[in-house]
ChimeraX commands (.cxc) that place a marker at each C-alpha (Angstrom):
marker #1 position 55.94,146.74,65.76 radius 0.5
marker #1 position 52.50,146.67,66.45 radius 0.5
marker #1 position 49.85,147.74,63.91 radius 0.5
marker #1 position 46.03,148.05,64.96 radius 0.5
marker #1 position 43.05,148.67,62.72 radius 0.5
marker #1 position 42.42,152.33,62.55 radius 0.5
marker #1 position 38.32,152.61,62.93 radius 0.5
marker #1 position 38.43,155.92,61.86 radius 0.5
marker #1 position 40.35,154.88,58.90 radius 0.5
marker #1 position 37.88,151.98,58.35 radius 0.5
marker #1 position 34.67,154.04,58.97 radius 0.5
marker #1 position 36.36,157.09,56.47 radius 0.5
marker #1 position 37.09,153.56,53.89 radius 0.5
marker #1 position 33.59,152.54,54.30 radius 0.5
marker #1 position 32.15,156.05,53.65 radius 0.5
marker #1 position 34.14,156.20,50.56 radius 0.5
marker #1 position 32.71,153.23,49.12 radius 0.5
marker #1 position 29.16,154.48,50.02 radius 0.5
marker #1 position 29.94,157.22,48.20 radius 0.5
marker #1 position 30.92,155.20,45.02 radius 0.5
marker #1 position 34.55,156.64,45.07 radius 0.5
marker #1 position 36.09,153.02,44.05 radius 0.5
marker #1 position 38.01,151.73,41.79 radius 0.5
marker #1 position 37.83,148.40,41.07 radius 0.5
marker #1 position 41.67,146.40,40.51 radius 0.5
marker #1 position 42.72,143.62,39.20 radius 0.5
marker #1 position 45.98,141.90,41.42 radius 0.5
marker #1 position 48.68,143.78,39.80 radius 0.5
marker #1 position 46.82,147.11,39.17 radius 0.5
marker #1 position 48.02,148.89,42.69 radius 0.5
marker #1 position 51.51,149.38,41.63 radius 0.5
marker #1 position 50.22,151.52,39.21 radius 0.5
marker #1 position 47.67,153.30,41.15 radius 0.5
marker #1 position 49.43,153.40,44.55 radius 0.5
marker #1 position 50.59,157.29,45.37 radius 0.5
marker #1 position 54.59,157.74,44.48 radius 0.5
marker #1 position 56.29,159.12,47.15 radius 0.5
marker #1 position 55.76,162.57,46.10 radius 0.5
marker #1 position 52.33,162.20,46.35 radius 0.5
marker #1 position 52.46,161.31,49.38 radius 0.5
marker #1 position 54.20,164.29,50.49 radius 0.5
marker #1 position 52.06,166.55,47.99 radius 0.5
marker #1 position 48.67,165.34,49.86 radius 0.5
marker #1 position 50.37,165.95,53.41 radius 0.5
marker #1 position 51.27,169.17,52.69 radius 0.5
marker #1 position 47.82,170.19,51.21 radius 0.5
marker #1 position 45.43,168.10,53.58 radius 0.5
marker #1 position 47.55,167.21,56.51 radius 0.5
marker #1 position 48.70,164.08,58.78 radius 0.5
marker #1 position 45.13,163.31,59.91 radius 0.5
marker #1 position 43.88,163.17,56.60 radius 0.5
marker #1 position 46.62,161.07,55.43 radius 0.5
marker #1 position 46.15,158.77,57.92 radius 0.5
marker #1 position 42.55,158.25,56.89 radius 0.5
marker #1 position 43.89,156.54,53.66 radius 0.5
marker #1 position 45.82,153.57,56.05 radius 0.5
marker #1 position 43.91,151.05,57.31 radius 0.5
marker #1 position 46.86,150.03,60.25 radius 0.5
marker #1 position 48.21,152.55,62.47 radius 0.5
marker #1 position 51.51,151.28,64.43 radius 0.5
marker #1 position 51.15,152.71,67.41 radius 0.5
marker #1 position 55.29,152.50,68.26 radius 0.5
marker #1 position 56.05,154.84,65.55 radius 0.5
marker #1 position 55.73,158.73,66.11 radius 0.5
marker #1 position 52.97,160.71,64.95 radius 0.5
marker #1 position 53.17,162.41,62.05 radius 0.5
marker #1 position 55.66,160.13,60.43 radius 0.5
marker #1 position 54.94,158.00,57.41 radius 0.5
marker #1 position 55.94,155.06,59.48 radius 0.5
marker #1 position 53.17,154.80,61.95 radius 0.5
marker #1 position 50.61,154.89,59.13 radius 0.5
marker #1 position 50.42,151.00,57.02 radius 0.5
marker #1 position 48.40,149.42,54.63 radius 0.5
marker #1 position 47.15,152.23,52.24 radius 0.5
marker #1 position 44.03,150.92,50.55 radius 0.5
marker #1 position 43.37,154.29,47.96 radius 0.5
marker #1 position 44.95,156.86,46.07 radius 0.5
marker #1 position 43.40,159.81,48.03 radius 0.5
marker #1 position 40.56,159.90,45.82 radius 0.5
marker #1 position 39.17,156.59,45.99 radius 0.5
marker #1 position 39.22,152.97,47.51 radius 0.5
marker #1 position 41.03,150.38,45.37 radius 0.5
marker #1 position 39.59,147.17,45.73 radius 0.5
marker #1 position 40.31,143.69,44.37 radius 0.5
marker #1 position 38.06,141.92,41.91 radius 0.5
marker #1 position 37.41,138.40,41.83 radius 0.5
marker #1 position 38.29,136.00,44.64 radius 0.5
marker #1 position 41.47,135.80,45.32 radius 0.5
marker #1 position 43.28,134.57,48.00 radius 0.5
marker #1 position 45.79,135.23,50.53 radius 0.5
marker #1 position 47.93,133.30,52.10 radius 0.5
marker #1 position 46.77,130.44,54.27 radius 0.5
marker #1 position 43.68,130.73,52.49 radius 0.5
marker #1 position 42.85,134.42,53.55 radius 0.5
marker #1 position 40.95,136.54,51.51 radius 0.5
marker #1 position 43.53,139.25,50.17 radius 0.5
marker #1 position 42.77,142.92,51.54 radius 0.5
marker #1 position 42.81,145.88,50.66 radius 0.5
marker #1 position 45.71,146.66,47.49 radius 0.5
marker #1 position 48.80,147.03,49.22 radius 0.5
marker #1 position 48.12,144.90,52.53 radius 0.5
marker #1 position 49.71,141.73,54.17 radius 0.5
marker #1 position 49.38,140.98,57.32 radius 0.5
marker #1 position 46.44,142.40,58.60 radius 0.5
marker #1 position 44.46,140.46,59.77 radius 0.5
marker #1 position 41.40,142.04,61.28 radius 0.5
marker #1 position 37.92,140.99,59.34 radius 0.5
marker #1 position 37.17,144.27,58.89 radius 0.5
marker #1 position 40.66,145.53,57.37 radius 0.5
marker #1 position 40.00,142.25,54.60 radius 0.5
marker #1 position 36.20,144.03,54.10 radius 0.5
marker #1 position 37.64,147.06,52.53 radius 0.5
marker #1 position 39.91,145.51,49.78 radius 0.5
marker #1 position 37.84,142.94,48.75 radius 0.5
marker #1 position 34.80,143.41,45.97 radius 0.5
marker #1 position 32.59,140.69,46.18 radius 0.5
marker link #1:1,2 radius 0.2
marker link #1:2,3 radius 0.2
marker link #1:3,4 radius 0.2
marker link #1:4,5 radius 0.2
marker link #1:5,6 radius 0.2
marker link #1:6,7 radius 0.2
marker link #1:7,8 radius 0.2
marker link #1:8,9 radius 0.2
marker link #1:9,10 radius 0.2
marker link #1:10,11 radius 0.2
marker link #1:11,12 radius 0.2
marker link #1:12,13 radius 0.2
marker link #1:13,14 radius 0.2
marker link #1:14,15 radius 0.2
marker link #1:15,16 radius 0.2
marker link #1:16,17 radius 0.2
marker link #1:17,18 radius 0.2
marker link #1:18,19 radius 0.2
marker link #1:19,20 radius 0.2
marker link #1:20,21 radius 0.2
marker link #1:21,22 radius 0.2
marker link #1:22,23 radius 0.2
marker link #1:23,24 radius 0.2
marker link #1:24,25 radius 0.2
marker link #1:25,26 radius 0.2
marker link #1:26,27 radius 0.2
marker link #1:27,28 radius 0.2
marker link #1:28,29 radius 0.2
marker link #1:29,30 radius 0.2
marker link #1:30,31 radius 0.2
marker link #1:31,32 radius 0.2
marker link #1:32,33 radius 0.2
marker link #1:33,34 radius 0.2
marker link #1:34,35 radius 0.2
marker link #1:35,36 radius 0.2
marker link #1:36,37 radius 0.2
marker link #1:37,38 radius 0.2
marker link #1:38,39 radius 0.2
marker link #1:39,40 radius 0.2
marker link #1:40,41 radius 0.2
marker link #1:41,42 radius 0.2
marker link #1:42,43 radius 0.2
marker link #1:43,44 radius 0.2
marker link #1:44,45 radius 0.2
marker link #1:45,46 radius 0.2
marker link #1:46,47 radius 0.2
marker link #1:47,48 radius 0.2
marker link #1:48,49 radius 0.2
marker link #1:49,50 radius 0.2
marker link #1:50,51 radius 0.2
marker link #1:51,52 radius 0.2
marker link #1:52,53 radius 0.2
marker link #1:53,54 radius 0.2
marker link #1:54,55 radius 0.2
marker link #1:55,56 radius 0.2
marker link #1:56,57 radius 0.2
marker link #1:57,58 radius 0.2
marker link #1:58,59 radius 0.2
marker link #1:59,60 radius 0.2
marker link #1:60,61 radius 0.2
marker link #1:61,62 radius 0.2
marker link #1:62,63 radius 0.2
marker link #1:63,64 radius 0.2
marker link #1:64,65 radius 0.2
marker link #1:65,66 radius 0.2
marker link #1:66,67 radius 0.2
marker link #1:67,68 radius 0.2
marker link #1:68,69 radius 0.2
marker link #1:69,70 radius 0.2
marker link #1:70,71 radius 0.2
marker link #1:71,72 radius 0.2
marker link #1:72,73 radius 0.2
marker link #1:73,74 radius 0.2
marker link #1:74,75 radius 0.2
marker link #1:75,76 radius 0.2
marker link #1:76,77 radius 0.2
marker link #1:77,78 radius 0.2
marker link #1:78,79 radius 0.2
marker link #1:79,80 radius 0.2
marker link #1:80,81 radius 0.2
marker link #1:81,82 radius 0.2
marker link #1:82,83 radius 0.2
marker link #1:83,84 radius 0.2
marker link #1:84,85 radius 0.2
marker link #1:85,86 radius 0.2
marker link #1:86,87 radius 0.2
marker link #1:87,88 radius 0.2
marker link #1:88,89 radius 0.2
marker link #1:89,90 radius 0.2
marker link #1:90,91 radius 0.2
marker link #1:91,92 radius 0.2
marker link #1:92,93 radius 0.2
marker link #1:93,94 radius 0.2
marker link #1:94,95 radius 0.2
marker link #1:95,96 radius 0.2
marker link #1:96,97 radius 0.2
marker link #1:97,98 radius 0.2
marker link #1:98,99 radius 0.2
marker link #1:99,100 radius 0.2
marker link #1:100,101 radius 0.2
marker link #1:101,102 radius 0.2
marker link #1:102,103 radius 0.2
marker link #1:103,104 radius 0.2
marker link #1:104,105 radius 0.2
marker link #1:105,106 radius 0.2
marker link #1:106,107 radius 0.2
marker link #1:107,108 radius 0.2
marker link #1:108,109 radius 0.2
marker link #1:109,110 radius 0.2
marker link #1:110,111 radius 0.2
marker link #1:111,112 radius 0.2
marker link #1:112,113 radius 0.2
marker link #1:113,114 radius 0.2
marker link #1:114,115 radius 0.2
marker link #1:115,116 radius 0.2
view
């Protein structure tokens, strides 16, 4: 497997934020907010795979388009950014990203999930 930082999913996350479309979590808040499974499919259907990927900051480039698997770390709940409060931290002192992320690494991925 080998996820990459989407930029257009980053620059769509940033834009979001700009626009004040966040919500701000606490740790254990995503597996409330995080989109069931027929959400997921709901939002495809109605807005489509590129959208859909918008809402994932890591794309794994292995997997075939328009499946679920080539799409990772969702960081909203196609309305708005979720983003941790406080500072928490990650393992080997990483700053936890965005809700429903581990492993990605990239500064920029950690920028979206984190309220400072």
């Amino acid at each position: 497997m080998t996820t990459k930082l989407s930029e257009r999913s980053y620059a769509f996350a940033q834009e979001q934020i700009r626009k004040g479309r966040v919500v701000l979590d606490q740790r254990t808040d995503w597996s409330e907010h995080q989109p069931s499974t027929r959400q997921e499919n709901e939002f495809i259907e109605t807005h489509g795979w590129d959208e859909y990927a918008s809402w994932h900051l890591g794309l794994d480039d292995e997997e075939p388009e328009q499946t679920k698997a080539r799409y990772k770390f969702p960081y909203g709940d196609f309305a708005r950014v979720h983003r941790l409060r406080g500072p928490f931290r990650g393992g080997a002192g990483r700053a936890v990203q965005a809700p429903g992320h581990r492993g990605c690494g990239h500064p920029a991925a950690r920028d979206v999930g984190r309220a400072d």
